[in-house]
C-alpha positions in Angstrom: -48.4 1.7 -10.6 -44.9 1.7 -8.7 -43.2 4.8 -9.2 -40.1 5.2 -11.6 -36.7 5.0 -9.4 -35.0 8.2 -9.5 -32.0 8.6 -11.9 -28.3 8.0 -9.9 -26.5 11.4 -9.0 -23.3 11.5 -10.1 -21.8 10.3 -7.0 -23.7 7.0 -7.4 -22.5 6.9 -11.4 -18.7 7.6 -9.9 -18.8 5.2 -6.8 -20.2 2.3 -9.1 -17.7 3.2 -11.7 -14.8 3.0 -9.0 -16.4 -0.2 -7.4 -16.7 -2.0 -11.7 -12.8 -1.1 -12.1 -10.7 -4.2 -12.5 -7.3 -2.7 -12.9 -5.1 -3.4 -10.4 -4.0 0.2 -10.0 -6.7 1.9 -7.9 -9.1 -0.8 -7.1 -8.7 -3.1 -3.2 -11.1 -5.2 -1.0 -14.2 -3.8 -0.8 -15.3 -4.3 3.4 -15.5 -2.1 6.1 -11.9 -2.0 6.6 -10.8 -0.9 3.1 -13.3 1.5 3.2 -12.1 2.6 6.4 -8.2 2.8 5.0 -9.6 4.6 1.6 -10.7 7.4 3.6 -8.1 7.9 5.6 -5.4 7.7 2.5 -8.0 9.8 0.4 -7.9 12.6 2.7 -4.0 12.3 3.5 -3.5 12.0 -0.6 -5.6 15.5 -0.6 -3.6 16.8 2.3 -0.2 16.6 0.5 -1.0 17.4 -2.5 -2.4 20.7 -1.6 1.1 20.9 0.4 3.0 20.4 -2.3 1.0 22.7 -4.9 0.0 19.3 -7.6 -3.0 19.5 -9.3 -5.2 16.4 -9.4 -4.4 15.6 -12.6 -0.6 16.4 -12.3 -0.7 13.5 -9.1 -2.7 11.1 -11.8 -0.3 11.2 -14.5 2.9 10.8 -11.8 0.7 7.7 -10.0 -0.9 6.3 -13.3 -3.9 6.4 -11.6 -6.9 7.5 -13.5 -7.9 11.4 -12.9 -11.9 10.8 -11.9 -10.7 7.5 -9.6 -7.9 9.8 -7.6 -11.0 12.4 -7.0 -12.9 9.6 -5.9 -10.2 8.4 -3.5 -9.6 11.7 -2.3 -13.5 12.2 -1.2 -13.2 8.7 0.6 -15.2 7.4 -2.0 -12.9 4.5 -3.4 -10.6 1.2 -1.7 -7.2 1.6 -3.1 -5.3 -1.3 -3.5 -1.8 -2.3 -2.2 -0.2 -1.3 -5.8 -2.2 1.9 -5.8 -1.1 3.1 -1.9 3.0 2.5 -3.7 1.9 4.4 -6.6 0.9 7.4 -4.6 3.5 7.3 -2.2 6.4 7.5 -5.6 4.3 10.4 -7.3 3.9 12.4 -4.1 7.4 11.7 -3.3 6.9 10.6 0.6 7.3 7.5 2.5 4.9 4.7 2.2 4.0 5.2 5.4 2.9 9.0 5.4 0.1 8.0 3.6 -0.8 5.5 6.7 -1.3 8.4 9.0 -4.4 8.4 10.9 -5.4 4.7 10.1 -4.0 3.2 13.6 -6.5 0.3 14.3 -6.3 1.8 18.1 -4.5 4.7 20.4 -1.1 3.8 21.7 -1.8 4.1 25.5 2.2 4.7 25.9 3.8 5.7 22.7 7.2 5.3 24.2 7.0 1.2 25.3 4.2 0.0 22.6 3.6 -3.3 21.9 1.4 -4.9 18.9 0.2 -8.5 19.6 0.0 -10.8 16.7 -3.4 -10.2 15.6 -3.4 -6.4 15.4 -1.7 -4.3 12.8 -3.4 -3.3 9.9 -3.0 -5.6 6.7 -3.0 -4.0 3.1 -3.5 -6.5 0.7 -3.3 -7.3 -3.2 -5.8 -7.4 -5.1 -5.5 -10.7 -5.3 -5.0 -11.6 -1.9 -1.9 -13.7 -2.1 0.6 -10.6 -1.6 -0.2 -9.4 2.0 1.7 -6.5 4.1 0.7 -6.0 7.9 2.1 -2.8 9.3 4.0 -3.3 12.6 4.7 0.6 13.2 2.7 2.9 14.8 1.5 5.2 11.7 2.1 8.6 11.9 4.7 8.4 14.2 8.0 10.1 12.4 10.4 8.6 15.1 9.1 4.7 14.2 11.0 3.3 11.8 8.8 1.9 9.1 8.5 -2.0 9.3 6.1 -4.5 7.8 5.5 -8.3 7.8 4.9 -9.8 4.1 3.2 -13.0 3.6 3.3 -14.4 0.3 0.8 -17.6 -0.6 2.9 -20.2 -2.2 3.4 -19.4 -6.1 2.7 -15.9 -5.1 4.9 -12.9 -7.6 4.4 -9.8 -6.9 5.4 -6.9 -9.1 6.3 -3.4 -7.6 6.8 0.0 -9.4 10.3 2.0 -8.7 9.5 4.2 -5.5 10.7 7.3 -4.9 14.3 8.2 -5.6 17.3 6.4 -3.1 14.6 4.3 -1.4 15.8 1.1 0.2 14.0 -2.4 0.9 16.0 -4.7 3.8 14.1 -8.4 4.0 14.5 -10.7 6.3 13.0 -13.6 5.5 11.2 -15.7 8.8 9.5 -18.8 6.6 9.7 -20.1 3.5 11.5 -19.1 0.5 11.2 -15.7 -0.8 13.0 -14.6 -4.7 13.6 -11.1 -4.9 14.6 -9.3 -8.1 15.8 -5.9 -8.4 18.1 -4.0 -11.1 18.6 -7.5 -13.3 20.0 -9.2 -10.0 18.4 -12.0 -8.1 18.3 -13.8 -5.2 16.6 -16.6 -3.8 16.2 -16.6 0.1 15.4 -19.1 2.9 14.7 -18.5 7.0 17.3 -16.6 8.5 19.0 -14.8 5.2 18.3 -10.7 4.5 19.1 -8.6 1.9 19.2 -5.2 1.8 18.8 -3.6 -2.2 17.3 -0.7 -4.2 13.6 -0.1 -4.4 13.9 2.6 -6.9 14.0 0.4 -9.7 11.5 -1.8 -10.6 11.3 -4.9 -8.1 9.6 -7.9 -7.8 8.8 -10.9 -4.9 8.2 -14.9 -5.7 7.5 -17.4 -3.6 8.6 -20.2 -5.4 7.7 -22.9 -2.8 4.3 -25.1 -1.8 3.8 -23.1 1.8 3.3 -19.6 2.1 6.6 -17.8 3.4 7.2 -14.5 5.8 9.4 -12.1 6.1 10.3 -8.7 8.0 10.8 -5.4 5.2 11.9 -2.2 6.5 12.2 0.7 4.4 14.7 2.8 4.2 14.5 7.0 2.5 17.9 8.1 1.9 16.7 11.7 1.4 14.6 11.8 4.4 
């Protein structure tokens, strides 16, 4: 007679708890690279936290992010989607990309005249894969300024949370059409045009056309 399997350990209940969560505010693509980027956000989430004195549960309530899932994230035990990173980033109150630190895809052999081909550059996606960001900065480096290339699918809209207070969003868009909406203002933008608006209210991207469209974003922290 086959013996019984032993009971899951709480860290088996939690991980397939975290890997059954559908909510698009913790939850991103389960492979080795999200894995990968959960534990290196996890442990800078824990890092600043402890800097700034928040308990776990004061960071949940600020990120709307549940309690047990932010532990879970924390021991590099969770993926965190796109929406979730943003989340974080607001409640913590740092830039998007201090939470990126450590999660380089490789060194910089000369930090001072870097380049990034087209095929490197880490990609955080939505959960539903048709919002994508690739990072074109080196992370961790407080002198780069933070820049990423979007890629929206065609009939793609994305919705983001208000950031941190007197953040800014500049787009410029390289293909495609891109609709942004910010503050009860729109705009609707083709290759070539930019706009620059606030990200501390809520914000949302459309791509309103049949081919995907691309643009530059660089972020902007008036109280850094």
């Amino acid at each position: 007679m086959a013996p019984e399997p032993s009971p899951p350990t709480l860290d088996d209940a939690l991980v397939d708890e975290v890997r059954a969560e559908r909510v698009d505010n913790l939850r991103g693509p389960d492979s080795p690279e999200g894995r990968e980027l959960g534990r290196a956000v996890g442990a800078n989430v824990a890092r600043l936290r402890h800097e700034r004195h928040l308990e776990l549960g004061a960071l949940a309530r600020r990120a709307g992010i549940r309690e047990d899932l932010l532990e879970a994230l924390e021991r590099g035990r969770a993926v965190p989607s796109l929406r979730a990173i943003w989340h974080l980033a607001t409640g913590l109150e740092v830039p998007f990309g201090a939470l990126l630190a450590e999660t380089v895809l490789g060194a910089a052999g000369d930090p001072d005249f870097r380049v990034q081909r087209a095929d490197r550059g880490r990609v955080i996606s939505s959960a539903s894969g048709q919002f994508r960001s690739r990072v074109l900065f080196l992370e961790g480096d407080p002198r780069a300024p933070e820049v990423y290339e979007l890629t929206l699918a065609p009939g793609c809209s994305e919705e983001a949370e208000p950031h941190a207070g007197e953040t800014f969003e500049h787009i410029a868009v390289i293909e495609g059409e891109i609709v942004v909406r910010s503050g009860g203002k729109e705009a609707r933008l083709g290759p070539g045009d930019a706009i620059l608006f606030r990200a501390d209210l809520p914000h949302r991207y459309e791509n309103p056309g049949r081919v995907p469209a691309r643009a530059h974003l660089v972020m902007s922290y008036a109280r850094r």
